[in-house]
N, CA, C and O atoms as a GROMACS GRO file, in nm:
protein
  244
    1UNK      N    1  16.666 -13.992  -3.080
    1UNK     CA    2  16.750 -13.989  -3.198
    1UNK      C    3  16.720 -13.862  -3.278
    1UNK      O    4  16.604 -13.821  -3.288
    2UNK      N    5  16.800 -13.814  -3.323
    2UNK     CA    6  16.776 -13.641  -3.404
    2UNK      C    7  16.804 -13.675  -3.498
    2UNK      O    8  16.900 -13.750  -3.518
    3UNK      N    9  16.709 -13.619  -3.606
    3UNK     CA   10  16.709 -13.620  -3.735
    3UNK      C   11  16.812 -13.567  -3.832
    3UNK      O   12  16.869 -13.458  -3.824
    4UNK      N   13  16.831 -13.675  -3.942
    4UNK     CA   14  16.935 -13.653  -4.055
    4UNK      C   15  16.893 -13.520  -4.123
    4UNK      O   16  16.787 -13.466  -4.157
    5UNK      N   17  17.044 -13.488  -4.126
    5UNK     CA   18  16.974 -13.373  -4.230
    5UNK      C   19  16.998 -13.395  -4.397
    5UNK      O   20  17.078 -13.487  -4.412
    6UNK      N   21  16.973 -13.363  -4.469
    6UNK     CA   22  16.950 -13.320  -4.570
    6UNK      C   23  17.033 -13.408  -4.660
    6UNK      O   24  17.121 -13.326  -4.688
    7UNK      N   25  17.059 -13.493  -4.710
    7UNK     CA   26  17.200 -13.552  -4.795
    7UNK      C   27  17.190 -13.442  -4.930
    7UNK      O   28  17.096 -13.365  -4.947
    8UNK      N   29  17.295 -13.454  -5.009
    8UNK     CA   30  17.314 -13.432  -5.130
    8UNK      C   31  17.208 -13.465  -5.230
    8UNK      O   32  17.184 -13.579  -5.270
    9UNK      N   33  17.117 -13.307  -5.286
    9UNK     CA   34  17.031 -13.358  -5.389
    9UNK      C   35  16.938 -13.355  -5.321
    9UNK      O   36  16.842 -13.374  -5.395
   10UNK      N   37  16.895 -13.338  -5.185
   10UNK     CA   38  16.749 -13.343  -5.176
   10UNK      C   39  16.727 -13.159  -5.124
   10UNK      O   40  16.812 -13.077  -5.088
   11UNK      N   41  16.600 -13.147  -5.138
   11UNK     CA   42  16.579 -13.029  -5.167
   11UNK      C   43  16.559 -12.979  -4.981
   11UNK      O   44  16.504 -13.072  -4.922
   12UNK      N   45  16.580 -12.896  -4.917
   12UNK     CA   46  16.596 -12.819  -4.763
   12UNK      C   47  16.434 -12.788  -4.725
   12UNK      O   48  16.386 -12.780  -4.612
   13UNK      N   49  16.399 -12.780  -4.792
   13UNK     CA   50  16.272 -12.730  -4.792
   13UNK      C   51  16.164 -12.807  -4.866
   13UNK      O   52  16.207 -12.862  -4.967
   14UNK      N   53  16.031 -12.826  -4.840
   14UNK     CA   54  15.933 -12.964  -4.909
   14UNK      C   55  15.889 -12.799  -5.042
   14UNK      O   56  15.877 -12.677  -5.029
   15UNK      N   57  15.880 -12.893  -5.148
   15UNK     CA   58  15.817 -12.787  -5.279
   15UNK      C   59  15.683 -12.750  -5.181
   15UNK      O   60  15.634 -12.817  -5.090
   16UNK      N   61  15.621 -12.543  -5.268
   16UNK     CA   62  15.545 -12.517  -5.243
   16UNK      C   63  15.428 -12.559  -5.303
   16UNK      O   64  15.412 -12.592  -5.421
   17UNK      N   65  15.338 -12.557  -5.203
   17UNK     CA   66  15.196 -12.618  -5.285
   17UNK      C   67  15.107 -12.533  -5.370
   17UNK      O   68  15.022 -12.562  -5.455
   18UNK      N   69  15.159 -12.403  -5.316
   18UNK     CA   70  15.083 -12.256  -5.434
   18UNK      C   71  15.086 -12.277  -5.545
   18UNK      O   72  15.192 -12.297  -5.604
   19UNK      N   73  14.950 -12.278  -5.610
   19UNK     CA   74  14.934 -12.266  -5.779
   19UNK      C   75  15.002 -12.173  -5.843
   19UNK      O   76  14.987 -12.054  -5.818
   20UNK      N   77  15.065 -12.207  -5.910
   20UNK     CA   78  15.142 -12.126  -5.996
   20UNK      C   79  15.084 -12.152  -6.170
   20UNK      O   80  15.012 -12.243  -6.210
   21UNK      N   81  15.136 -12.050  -6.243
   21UNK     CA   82  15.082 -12.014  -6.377
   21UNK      C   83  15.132 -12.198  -6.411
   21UNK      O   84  15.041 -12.280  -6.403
   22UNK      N   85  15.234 -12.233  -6.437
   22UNK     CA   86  15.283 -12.404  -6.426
   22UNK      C   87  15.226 -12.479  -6.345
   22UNK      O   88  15.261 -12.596  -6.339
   23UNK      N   89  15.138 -12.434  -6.274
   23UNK     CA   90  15.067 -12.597  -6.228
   23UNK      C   91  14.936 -12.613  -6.264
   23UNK      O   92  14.872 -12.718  -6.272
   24UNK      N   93  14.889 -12.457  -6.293
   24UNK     CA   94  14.766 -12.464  -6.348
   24UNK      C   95  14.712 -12.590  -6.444
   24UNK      O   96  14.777 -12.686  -6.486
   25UNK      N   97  14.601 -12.564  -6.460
   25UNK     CA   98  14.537 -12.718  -6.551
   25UNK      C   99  14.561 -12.626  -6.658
   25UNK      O  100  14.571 -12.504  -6.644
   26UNK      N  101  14.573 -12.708  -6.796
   26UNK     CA  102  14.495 -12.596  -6.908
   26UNK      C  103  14.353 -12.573  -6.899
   26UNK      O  104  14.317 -12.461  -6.936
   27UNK      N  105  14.273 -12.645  -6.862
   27UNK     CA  106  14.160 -12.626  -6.874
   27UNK      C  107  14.129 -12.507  -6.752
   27UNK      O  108  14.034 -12.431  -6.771
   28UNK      N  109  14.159 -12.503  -6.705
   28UNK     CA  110  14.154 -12.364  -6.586
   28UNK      C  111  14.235 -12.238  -6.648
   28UNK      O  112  14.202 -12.125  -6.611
   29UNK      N  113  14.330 -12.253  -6.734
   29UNK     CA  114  14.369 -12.163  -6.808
   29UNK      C  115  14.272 -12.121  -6.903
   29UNK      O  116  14.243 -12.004  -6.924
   30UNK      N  117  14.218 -12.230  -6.964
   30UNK     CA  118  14.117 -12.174  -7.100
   30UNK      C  119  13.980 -12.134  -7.092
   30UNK      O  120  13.930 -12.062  -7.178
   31UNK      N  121  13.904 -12.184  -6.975
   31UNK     CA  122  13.831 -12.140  -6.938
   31UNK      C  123  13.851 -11.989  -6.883
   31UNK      O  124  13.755 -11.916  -6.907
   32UNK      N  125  13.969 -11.922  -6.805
   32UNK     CA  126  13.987 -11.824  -6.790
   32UNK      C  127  13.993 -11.684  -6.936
   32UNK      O  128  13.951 -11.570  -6.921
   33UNK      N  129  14.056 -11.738  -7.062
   33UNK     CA  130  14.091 -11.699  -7.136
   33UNK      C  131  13.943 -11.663  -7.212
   33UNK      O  132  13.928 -11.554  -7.267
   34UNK      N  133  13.839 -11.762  -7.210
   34UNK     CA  134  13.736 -11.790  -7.273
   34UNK      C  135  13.659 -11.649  -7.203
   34UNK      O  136  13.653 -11.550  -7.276
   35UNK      N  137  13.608 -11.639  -7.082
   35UNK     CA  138  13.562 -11.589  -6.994
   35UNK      C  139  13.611 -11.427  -7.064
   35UNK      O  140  13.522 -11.342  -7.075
   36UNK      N  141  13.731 -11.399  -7.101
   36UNK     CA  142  13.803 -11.231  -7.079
   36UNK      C  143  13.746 -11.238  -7.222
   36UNK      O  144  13.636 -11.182  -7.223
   37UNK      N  145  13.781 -11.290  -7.349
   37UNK     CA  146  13.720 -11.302  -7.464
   37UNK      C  147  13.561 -11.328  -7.479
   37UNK      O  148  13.531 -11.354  -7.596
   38UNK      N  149  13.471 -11.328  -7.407
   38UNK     CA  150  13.355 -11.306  -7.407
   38UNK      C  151  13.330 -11.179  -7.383
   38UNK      O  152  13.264 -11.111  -7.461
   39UNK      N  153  13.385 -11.127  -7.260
   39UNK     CA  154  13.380 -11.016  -7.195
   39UNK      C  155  13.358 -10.917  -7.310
   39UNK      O  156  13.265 -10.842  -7.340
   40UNK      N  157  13.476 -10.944  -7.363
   40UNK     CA  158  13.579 -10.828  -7.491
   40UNK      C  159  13.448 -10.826  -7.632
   40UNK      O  160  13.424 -10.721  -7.691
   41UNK      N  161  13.388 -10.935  -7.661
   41UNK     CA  162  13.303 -10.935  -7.761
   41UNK      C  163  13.140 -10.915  -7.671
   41UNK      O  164  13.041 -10.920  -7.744
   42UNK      N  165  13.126 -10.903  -7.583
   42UNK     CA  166  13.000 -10.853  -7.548
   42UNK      C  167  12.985 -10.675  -7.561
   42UNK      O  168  12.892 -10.609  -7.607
   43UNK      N  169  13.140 -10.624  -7.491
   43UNK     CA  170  13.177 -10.472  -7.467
   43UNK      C  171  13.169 -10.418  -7.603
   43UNK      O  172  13.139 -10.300  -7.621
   44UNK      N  173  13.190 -10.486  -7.683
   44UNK     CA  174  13.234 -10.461  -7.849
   44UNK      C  175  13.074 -10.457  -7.898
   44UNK      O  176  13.049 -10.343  -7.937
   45UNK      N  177  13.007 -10.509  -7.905
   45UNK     CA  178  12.898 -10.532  -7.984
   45UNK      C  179  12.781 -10.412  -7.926
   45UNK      O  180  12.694 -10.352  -7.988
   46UNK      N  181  12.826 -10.407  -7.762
   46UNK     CA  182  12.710 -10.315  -7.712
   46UNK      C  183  12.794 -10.156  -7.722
   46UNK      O  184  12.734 -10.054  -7.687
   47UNK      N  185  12.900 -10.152  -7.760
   47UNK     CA  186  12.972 -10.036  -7.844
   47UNK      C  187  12.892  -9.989  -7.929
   47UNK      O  188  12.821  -9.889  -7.918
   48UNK      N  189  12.903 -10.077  -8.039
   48UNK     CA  190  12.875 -10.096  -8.179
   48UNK      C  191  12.728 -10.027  -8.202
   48UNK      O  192  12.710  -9.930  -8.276
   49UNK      N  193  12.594 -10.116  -8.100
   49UNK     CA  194  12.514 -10.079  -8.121
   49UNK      C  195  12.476  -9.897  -7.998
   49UNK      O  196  12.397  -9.803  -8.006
   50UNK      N  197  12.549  -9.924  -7.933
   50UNK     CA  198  12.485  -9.781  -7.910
   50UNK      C  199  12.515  -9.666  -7.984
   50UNK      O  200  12.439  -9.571  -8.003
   51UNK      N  201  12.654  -9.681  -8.032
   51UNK     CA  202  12.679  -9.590  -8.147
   51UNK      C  203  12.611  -9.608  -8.285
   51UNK      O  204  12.620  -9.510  -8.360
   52UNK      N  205  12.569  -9.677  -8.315
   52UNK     CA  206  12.413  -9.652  -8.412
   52UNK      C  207  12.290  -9.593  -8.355
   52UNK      O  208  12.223  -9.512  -8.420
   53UNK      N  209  12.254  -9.637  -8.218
   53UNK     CA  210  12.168  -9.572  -8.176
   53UNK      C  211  12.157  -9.407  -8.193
   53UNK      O  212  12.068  -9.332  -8.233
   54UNK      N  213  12.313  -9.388  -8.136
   54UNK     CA  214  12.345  -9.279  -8.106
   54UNK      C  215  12.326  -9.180  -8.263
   54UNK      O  216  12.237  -9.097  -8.284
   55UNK      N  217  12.457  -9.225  -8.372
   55UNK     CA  218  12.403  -9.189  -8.496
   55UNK      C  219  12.302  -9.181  -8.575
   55UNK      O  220  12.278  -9.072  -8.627
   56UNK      N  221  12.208  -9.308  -8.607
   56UNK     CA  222  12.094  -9.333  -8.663
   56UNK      C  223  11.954  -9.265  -8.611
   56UNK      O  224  11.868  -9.225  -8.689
   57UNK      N  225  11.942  -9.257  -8.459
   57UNK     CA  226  11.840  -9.199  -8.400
   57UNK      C  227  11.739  -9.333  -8.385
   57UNK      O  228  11.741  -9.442  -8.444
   58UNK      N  229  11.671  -9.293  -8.307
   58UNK     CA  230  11.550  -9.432  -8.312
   58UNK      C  231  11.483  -9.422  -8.406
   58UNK      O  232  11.380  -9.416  -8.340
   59UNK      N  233  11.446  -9.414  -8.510
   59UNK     CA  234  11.396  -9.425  -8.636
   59UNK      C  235  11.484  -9.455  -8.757
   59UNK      O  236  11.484  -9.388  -8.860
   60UNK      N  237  11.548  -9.548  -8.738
   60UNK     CA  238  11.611  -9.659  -8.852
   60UNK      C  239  11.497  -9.750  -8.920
   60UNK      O  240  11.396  -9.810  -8.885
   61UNK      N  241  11.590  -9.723  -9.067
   61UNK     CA  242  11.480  -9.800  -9.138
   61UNK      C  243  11.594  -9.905  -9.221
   61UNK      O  244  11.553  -9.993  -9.298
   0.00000   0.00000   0.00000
């Protein structure tokens, strides 16, 4: 017996299973977000202080 095809409304193809930005969890989103915003305030702070280093000299008082 050979298979029906397709009636009206059903989709030709089974949905893909690839993660997409929409299937993501939020929590896999925010943890990602968390992660780049650490990044950004670690780069920032060790900015900050080497350019005092740099200005001040090692003898800050």
């Amino acid at each position: 017996m050979l298979p029906l095809p397709p009636g009206p409304g059903l989709p030709l193809e089974p949905p893909s299973k690839k993660p997409s930005l929409t299937t993501c969890s939020p929590l896999l989103l925010a943890a990602n977000w968390a992660s780049c915003f650490h990044w950004a305030i670690t780069l920032s702070a060790t900015r900050i202080l080497l350019c005092d280093f740099l200005v001040l000299g090692t003898t800050s008082t």
